[in-house]
N, C-alpha and C positions, 0 to 999 in steps of 0.2 A: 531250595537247592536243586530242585526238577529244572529250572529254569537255566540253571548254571551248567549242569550237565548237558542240557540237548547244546547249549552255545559249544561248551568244549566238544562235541562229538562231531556238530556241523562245522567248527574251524579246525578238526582234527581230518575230517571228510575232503573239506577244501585243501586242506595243504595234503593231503595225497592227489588226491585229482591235478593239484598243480606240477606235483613232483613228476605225474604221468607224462603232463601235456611236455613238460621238462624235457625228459628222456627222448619223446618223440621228437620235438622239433632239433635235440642234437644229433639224431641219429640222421632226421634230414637233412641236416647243413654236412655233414660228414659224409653222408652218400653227394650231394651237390660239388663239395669239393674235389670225393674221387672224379666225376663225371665232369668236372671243369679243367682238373691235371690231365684229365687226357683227353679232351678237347685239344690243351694248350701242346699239349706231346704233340697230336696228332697236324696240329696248324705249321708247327715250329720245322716238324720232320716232311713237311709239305714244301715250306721256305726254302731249307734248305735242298729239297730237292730242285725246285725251280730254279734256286739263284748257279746250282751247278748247271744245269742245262742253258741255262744265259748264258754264262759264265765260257763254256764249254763253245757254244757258237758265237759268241763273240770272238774269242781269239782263231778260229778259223776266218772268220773276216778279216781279220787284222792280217793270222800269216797270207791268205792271199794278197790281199792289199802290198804288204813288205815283200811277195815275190814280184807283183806285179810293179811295183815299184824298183827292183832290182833292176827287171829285165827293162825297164825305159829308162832309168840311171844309163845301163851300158849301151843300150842304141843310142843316147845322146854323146856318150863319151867318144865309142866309135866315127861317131860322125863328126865329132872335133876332131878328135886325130887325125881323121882323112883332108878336112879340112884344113887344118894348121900343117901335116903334112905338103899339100897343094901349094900354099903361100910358102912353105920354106923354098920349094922347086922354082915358085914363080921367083923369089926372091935371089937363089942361085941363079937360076941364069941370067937375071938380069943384071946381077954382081958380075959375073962370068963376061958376058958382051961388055961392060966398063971397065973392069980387071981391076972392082975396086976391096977393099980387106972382106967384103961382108961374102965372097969366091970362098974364104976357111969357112964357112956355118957347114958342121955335119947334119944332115939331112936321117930324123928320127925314120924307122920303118913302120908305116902304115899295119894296125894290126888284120884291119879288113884284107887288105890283098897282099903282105907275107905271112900269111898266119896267124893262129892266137898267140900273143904274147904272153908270156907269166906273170900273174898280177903281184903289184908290188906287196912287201913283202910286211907282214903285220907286225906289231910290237911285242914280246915274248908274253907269254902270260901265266901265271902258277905265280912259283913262290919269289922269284926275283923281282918281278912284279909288288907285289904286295910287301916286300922286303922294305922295298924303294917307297913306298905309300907310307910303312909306319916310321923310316928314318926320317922324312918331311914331315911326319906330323909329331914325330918328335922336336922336329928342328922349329916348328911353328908354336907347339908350346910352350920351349926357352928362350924363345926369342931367338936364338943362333940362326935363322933362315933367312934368305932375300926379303927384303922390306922389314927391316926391323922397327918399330912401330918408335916414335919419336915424342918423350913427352913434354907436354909443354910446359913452360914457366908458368906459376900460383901469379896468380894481381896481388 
């Protein structure tokens, strides 16, 4: 019986000692975890810091770009105008000296040398707008719209 008792003492000994080592290694995966969610916080809150400061000077490249492209739109347009203006003058007087119908072309005003013109004139925007968007896309789901879709004859 001496023999049976030290077994059960030493496998009673063992499985506390394991119960120990137990505890310990979950208390360290549980400290690892805290220390990994805030790694993962701290990367995430990094990200998004950066992708805003990208983010933020990229579109200041682009509004300049779209002013800088504005203002070469209008010097090119200017410079047709004055141009297609020129050919209309050449074009009157040369009608003018033949006396032939092309004498009626009214002659557009240059906006470089009578001043700025007022630019033409945009298409309304808000809710008549949008009105008109969801009556088409009503009209495109019953079919009632231009291009009514045609089906074809089964073989």
């Amino acid at each position: 019986m001496g023999g049976m008792a030290e077994g059960l003492f030493r496998v009673h000994d063992e499985i506390l000692r394991l119960r120990r080592e137990r505890k310990l290694q979950l208390a360290s995966r549980e400290e690892e975890t805290r220390d990994r969610r805030a790694a993962v916080s701290r990367m995430l809150t990094r990200f998004s810091r950066d992708l805003a400061e990208t983010a933020g000077r990229g579109r200041i490249r682009r509004m300049d770009f779209l002013a800088d492209l504005r203002r070469e739109v209008l010097r090119l347009l200017d410079s047709l105008e004055a141009d297609c203006g020129g050919a209309r003058e050449a074009l009157v007087r040369l009608a003018g000296a033949r006396g032939g119908p092309a004498a009626r072309i009214r002659i557009r005003r240059n906006r470089a040398t009578d001043g700025a013109a007022a630019p033409a004139p945009r298409p309304p925007k808000g809710k008549a707008t949008a009105e008109r968007q969801v009556a088409k896309s009503k009209q495109h789901q019953t079919g009632r719209g231009r291009g009514k879709a045609r089906r074809l004859p089964r073989r």
